[in-house]
Structure formats: structure tokens, C-alpha cells
PQR file of N, CA, C, O and H, with PARSE charges and radii, in Angstrom:
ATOM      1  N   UNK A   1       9.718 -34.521  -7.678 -0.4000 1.5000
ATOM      2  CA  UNK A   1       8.918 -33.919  -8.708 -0.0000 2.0000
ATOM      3  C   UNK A   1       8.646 -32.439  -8.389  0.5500 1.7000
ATOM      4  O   UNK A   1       8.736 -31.552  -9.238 -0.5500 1.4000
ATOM      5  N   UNK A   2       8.255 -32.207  -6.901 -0.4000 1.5000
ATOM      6  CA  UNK A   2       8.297 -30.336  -6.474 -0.0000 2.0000
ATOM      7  C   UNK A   2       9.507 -29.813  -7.084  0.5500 1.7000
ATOM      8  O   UNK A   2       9.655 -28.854  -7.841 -0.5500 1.4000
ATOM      9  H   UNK A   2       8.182 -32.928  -6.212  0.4000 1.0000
ATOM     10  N   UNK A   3      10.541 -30.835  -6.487 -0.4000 1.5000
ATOM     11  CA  UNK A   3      11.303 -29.509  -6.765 -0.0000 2.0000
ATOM     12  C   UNK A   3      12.070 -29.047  -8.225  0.5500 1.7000
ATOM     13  O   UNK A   3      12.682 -28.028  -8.543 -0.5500 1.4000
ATOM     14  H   UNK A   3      10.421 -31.615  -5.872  0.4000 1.0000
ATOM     15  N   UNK A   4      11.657 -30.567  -9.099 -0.4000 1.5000
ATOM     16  CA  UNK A   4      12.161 -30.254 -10.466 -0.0000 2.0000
ATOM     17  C   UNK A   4      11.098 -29.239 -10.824  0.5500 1.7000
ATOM     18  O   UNK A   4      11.483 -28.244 -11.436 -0.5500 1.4000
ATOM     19  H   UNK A   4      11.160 -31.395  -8.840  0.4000 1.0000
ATOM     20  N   UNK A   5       9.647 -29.365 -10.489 -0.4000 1.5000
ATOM     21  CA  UNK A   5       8.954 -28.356 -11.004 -0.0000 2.0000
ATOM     22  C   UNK A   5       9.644 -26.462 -10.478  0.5500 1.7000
ATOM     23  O   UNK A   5       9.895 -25.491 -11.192 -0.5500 1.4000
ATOM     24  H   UNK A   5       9.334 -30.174  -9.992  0.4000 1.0000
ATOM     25  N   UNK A   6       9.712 -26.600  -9.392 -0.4000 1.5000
ATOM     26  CA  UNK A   6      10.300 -24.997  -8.833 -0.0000 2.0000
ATOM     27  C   UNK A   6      11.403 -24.768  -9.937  0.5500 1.7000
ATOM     28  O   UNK A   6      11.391 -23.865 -10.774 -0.5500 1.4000
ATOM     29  H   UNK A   6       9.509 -27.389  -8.812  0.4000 1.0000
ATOM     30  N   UNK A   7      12.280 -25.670  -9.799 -0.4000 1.5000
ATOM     31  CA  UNK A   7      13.800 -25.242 -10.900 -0.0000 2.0000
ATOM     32  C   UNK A   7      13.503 -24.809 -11.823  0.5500 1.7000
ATOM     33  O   UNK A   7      13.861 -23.666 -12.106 -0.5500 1.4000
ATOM     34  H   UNK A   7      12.290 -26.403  -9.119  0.4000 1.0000
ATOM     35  N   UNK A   8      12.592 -25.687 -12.805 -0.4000 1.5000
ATOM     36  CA  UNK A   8      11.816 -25.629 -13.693 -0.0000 2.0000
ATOM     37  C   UNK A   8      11.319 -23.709 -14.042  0.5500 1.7000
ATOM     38  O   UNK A   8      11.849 -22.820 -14.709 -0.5500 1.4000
ATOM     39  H   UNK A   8      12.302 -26.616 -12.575  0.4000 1.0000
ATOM     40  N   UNK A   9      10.391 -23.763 -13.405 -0.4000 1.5000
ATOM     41  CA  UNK A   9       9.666 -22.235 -13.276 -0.0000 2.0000
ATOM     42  C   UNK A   9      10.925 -21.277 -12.826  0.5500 1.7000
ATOM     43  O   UNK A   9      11.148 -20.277 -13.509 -0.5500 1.4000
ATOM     44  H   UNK A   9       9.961 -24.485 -12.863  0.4000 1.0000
ATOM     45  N   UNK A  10      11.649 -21.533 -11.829 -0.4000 1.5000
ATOM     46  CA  UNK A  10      12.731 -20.246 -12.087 -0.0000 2.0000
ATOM     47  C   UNK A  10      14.006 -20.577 -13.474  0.5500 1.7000
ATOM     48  O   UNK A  10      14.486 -19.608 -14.061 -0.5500 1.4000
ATOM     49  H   UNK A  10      11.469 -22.345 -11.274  0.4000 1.0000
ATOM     50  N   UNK A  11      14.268 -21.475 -13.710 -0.4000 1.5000
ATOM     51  CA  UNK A  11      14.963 -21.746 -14.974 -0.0000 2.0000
ATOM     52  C   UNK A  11      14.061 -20.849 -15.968  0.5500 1.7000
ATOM     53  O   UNK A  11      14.773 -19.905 -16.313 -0.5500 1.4000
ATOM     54  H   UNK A  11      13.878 -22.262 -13.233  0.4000 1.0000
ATOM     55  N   UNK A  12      12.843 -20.756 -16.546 -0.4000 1.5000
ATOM     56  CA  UNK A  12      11.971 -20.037 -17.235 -0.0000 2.0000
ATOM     57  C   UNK A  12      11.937 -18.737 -16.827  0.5500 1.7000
ATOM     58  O   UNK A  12      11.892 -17.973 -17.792 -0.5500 1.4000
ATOM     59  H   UNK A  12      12.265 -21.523 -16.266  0.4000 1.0000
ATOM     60  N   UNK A  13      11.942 -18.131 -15.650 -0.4000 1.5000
ATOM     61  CA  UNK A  13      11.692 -17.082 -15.414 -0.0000 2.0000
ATOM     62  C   UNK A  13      10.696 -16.416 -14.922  0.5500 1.7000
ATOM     63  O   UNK A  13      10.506 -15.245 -14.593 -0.5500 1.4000
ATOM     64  H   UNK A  13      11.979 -18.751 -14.866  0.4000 1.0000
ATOM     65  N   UNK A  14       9.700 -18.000 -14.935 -0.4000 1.5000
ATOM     66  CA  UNK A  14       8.612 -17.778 -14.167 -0.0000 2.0000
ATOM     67  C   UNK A  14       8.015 -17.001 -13.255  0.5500 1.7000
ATOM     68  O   UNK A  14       7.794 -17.746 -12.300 -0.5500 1.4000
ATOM     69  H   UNK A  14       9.854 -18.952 -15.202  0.4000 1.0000
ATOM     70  N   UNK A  15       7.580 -15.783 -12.978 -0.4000 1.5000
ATOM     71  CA  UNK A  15       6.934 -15.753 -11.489 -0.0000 2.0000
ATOM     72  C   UNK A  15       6.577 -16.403 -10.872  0.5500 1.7000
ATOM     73  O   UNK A  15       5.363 -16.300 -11.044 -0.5500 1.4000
ATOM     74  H   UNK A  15       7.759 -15.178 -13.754  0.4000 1.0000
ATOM     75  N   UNK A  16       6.837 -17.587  -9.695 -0.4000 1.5000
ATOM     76  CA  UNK A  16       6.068 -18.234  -9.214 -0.0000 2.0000
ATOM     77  C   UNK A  16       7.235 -18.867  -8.003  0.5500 1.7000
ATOM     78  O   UNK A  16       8.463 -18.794  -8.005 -0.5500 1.4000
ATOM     79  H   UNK A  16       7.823 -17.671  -9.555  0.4000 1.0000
ATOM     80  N   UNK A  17       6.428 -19.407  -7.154 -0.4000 1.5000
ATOM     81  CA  UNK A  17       6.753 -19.696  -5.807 -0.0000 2.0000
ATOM     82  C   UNK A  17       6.095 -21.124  -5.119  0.5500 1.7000
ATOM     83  O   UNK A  17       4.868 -21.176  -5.030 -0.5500 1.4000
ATOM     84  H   UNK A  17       5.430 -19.466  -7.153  0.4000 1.0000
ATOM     85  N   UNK A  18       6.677 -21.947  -4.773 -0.4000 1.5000
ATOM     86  CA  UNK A  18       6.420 -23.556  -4.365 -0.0000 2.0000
ATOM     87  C   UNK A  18       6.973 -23.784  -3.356  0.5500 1.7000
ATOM     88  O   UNK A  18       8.148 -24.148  -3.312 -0.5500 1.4000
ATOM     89  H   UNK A  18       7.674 -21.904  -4.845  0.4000 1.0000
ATOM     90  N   UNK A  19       6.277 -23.625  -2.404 -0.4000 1.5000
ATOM     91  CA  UNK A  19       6.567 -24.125  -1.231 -0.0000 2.0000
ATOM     92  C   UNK A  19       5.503 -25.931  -0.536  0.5500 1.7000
ATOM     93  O   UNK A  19       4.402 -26.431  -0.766 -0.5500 1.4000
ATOM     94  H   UNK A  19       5.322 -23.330  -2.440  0.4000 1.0000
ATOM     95  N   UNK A  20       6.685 -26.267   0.319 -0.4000 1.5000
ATOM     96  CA  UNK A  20       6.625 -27.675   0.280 -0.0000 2.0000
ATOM     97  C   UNK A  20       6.258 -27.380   2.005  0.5500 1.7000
ATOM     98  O   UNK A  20       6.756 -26.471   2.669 -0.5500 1.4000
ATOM     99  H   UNK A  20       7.579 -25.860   0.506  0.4000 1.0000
ATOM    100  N   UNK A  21       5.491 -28.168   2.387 -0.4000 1.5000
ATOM    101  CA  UNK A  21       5.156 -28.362   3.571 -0.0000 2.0000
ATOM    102  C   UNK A  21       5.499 -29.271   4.164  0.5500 1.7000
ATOM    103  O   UNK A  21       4.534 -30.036   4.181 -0.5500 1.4000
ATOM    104  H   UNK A  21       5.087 -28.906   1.847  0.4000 1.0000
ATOM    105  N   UNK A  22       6.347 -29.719   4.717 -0.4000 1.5000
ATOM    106  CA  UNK A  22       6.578 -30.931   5.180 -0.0000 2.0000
ATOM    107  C   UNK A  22       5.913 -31.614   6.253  0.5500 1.7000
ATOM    108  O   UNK A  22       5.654 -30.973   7.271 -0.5500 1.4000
ATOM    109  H   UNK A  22       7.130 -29.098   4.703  0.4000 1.0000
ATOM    110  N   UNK A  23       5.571 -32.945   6.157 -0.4000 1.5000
ATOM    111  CA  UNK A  23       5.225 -33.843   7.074 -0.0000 2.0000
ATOM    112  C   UNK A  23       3.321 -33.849   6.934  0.5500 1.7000
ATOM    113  O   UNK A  23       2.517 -34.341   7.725 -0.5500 1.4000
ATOM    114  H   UNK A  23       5.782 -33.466   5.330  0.4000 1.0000
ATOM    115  N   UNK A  24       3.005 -32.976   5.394 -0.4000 1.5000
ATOM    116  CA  UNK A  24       2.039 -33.201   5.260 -0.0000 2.0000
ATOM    117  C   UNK A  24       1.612 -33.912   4.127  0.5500 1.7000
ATOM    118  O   UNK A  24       2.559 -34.546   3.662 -0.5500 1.4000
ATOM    119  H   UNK A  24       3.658 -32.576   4.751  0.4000 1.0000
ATOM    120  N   UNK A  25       0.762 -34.038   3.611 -0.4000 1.5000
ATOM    121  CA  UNK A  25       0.001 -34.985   2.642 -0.0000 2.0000
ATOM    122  C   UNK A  25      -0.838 -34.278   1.883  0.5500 1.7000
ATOM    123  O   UNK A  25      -1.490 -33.428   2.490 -0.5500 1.4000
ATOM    124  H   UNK A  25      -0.008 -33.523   3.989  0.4000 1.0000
ATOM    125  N   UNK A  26      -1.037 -34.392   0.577 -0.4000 1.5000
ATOM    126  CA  UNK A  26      -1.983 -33.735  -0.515 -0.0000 2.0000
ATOM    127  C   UNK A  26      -3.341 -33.291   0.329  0.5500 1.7000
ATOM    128  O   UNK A  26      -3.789 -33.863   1.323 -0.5500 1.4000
ATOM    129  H   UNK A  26      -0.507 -35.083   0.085  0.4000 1.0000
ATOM    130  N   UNK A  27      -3.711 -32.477  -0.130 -0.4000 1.5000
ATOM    131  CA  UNK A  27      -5.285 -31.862   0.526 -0.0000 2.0000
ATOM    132  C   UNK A  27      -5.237 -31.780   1.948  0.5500 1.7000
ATOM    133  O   UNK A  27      -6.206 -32.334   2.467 -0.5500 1.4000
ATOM    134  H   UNK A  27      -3.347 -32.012  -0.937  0.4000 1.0000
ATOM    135  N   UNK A  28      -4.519 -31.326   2.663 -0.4000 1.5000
ATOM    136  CA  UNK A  28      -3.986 -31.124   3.851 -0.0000 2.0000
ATOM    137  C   UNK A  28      -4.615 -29.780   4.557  0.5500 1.7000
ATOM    138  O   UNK A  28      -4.838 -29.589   5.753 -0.5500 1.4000
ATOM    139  H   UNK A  28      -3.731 -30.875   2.242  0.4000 1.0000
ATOM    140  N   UNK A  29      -4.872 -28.732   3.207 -0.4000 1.5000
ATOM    141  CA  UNK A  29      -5.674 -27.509   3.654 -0.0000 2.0000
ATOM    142  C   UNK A  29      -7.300 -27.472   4.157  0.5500 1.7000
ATOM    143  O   UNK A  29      -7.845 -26.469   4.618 -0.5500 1.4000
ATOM    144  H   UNK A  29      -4.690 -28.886   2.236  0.4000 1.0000
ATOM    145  N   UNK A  30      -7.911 -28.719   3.973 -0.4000 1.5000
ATOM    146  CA  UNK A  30      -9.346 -29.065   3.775 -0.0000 2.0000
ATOM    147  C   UNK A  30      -9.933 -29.684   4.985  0.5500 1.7000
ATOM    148  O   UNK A  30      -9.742 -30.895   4.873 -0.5500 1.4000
ATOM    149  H   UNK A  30      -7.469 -29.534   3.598  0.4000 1.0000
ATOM    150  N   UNK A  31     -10.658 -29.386   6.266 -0.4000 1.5000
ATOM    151  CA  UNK A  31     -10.749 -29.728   7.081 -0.0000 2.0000
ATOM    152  C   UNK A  31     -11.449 -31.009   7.068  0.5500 1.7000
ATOM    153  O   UNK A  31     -11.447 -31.659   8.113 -0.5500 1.4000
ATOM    154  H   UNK A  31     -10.813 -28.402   6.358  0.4000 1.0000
ATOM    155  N   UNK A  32     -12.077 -31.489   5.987 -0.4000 1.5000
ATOM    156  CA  UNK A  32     -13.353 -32.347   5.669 -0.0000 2.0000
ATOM    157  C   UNK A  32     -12.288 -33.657   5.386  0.5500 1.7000
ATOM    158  O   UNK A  32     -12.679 -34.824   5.422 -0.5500 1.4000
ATOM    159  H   UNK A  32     -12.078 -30.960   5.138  0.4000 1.0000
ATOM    160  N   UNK A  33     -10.629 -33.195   5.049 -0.4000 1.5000
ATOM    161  CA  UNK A  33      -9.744 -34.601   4.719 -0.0000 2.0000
ATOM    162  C   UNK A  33      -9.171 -35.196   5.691  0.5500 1.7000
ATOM    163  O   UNK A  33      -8.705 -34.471   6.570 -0.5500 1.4000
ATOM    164  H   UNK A  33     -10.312 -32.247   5.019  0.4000 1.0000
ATOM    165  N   UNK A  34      -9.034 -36.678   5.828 -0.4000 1.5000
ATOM    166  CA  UNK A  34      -8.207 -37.303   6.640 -0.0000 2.0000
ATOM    167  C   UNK A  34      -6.652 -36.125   6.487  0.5500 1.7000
ATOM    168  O   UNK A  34      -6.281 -35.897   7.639 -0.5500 1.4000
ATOM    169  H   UNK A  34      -9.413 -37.266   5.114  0.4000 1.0000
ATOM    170  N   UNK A  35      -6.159 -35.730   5.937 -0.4000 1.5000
ATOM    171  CA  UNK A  35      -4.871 -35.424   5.654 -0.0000 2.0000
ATOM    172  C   UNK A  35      -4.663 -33.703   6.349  0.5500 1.7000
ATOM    173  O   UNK A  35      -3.617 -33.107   6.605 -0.5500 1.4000
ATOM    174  H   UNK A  35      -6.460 -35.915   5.002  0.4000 1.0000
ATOM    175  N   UNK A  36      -5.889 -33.322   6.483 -0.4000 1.5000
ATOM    176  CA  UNK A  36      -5.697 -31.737   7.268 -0.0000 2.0000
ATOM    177  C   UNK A  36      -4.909 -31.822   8.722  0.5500 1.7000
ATOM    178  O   UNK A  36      -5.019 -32.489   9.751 -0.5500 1.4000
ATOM    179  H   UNK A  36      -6.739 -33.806   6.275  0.4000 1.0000
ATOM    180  N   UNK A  37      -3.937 -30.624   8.153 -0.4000 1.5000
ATOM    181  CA  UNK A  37      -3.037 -30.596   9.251 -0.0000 2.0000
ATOM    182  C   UNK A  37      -3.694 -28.886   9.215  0.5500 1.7000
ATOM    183  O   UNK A  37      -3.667 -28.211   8.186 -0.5500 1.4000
ATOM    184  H   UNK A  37      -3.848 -30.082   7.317  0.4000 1.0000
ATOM    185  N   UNK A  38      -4.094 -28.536  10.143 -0.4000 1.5000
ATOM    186  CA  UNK A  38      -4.189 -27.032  11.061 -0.0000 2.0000
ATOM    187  C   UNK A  38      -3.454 -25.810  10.953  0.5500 1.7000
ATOM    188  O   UNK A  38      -3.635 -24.651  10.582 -0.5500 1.4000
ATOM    189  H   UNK A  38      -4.116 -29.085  10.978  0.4000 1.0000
ATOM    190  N   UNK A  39      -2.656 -26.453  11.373 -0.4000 1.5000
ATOM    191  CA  UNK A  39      -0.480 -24.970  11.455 -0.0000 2.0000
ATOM    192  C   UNK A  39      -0.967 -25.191   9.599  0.5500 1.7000
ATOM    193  O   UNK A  39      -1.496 -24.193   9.110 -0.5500 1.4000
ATOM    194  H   UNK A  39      -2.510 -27.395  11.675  0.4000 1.0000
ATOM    195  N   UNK A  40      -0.813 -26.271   8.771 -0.4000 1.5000
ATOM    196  CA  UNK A  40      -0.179 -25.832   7.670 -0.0000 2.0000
ATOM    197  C   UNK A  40      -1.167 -25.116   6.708  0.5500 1.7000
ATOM    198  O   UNK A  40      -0.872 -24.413   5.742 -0.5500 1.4000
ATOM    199  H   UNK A  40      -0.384 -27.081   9.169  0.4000 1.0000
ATOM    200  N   UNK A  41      -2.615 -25.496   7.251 -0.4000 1.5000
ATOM    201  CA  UNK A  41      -3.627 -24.977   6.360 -0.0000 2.0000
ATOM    202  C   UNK A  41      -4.006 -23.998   6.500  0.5500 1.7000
ATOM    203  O   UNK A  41      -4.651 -23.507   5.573 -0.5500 1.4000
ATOM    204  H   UNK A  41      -2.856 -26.067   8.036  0.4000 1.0000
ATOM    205  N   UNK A  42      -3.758 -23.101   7.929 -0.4000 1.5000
ATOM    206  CA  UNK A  42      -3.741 -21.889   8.315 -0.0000 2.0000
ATOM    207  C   UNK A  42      -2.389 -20.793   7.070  0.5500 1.7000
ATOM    208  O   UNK A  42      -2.493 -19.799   6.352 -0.5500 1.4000
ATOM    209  H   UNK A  42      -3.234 -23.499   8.682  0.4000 1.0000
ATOM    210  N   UNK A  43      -1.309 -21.719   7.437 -0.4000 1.5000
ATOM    211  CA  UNK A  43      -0.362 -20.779   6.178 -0.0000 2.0000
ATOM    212  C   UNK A  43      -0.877 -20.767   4.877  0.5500 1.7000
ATOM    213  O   UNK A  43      -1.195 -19.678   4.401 -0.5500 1.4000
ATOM    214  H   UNK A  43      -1.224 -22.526   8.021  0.4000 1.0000
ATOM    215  N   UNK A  44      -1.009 -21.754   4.241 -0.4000 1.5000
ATOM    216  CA  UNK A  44      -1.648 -21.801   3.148 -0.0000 2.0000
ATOM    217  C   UNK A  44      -2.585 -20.906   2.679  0.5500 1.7000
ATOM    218  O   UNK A  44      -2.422 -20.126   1.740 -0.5500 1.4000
ATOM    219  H   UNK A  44      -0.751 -22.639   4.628  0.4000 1.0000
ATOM    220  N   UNK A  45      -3.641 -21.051   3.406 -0.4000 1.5000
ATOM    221  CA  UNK A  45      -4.842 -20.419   3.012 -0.0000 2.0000
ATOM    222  C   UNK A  45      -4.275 -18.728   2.920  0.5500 1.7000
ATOM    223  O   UNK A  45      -4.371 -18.108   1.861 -0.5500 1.4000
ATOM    224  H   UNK A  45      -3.774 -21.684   4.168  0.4000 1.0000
ATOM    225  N   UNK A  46      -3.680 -18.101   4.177 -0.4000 1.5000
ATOM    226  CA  UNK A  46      -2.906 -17.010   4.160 -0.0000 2.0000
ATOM    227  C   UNK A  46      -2.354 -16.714   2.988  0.5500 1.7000
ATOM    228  O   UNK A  46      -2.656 -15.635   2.479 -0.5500 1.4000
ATOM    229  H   UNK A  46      -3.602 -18.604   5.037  0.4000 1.0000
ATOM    230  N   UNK A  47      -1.726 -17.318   2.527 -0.4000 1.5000
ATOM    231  CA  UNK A  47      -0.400 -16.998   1.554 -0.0000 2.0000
ATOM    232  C   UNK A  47      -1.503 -17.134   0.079  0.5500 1.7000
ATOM    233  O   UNK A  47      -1.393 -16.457  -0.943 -0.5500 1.4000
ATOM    234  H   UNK A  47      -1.481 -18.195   2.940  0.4000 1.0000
ATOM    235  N   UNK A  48      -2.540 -18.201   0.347 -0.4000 1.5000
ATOM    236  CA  UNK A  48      -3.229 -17.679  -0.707 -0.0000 2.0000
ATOM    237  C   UNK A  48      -3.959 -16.356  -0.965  0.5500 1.7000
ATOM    238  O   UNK A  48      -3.787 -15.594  -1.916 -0.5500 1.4000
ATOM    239  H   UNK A  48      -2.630 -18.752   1.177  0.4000 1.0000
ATOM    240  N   UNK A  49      -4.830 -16.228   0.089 -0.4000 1.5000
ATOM    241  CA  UNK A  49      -5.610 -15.000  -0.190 -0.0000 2.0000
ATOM    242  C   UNK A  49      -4.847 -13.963  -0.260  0.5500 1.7000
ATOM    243  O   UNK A  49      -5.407 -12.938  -0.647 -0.5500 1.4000
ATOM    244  H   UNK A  49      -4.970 -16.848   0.861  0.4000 1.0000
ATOM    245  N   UNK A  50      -3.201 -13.864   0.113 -0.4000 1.5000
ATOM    246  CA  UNK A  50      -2.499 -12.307   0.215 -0.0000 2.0000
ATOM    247  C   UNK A  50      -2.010 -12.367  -1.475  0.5500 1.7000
ATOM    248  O   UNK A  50      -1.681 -11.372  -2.121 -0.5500 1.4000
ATOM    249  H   UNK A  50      -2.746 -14.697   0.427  0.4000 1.0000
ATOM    250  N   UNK A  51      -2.058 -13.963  -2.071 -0.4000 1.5000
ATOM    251  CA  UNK A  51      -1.893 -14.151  -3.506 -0.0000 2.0000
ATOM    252  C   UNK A  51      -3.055 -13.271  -4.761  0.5500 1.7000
ATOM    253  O   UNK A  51      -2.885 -12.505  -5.710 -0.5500 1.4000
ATOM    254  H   UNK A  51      -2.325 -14.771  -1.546  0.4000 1.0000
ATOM    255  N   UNK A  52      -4.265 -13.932  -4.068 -0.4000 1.5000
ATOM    256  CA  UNK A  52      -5.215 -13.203  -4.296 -0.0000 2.0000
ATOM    257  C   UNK A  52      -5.349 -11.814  -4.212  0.5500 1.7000
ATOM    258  O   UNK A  52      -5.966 -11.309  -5.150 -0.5500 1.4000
ATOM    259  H   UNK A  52      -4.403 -14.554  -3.297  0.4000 1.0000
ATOM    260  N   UNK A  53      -4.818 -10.840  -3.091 -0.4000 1.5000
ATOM    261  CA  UNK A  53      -4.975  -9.341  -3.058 -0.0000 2.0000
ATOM    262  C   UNK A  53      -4.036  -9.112  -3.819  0.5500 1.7000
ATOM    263  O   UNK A  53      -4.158  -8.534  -4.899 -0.5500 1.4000
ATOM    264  H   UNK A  53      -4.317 -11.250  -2.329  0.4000 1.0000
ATOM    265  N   UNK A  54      -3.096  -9.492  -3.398 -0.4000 1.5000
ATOM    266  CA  UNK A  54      -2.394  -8.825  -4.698 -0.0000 2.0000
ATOM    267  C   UNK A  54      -2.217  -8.809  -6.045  0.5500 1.7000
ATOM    268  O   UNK A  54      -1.580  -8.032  -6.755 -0.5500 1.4000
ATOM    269  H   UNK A  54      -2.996  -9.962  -2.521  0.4000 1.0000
ATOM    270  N   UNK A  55      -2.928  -9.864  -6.327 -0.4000 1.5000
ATOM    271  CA  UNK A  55      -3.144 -10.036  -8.094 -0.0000 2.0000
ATOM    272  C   UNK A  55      -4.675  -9.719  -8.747  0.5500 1.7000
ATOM    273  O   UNK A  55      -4.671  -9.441  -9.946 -0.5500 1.4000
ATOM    274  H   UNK A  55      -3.446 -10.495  -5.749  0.4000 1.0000
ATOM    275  N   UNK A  56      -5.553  -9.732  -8.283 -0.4000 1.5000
ATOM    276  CA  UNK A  56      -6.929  -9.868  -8.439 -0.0000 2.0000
ATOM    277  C   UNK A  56      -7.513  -8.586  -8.138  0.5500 1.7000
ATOM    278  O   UNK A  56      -8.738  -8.698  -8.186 -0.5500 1.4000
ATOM    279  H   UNK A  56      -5.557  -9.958  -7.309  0.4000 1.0000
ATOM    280  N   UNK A  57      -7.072  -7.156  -7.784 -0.4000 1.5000
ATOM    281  CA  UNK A  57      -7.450  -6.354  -7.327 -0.0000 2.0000
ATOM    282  C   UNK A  57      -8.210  -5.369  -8.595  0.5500 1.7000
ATOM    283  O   UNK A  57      -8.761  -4.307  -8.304 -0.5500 1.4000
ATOM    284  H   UNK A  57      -6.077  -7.065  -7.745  0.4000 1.0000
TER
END
């Protein structure tokens, strides 16, 4: 389903970017979830807020 969605959005022309984390589990960024993995929520959160500077400014 990720990755028909990615095809999807670049088939359209979308701006947008989906990256898959592997070996993790939904809500994985959230320290409060069984499912937080550390390494991946550290990228995440990164890649969000540099999402954030650069669009939100």
C-alpha cells in the first residue's frame, strides 16, 4: 500500500516524499508507544522539522 501510494504521488507529480522505515511499526516516533524505535524516531522527527523550515517560514 506505501508504495502504490509513492507511485501514485510521483505518477501525479506530486511533491512529496515516503519513506519506509523498516523493521518498524506504526507510531514508532512516540516514546509513550510500545512500537518506538529511537535510530528511527530520531530521523523522522529530523526530516520533519527540516520539512517544517522549509515550508512554514
Amino acid at each position: 500500500m506505501v508504495t502504490a501510494l509513492d507511485q501514485s504521488l510521483k505518477a501525479d507529480g506530486i511533491k512529496a516524499e515516503v519513506e519506509i522505515y523498516p523493521g518498524v511499526h506504526h507510531g514508532f516516533a512516540f516514546p509513550q508507544r510500545p512500537a518506538y524505535h529511537k535510530l528511527s524516531a530520531e530521523r523522522h522527527w529530523e526530516r520533519v522539522l527540516a520539512l517544517f523550515q522549509r515550508n512554514l517560514r
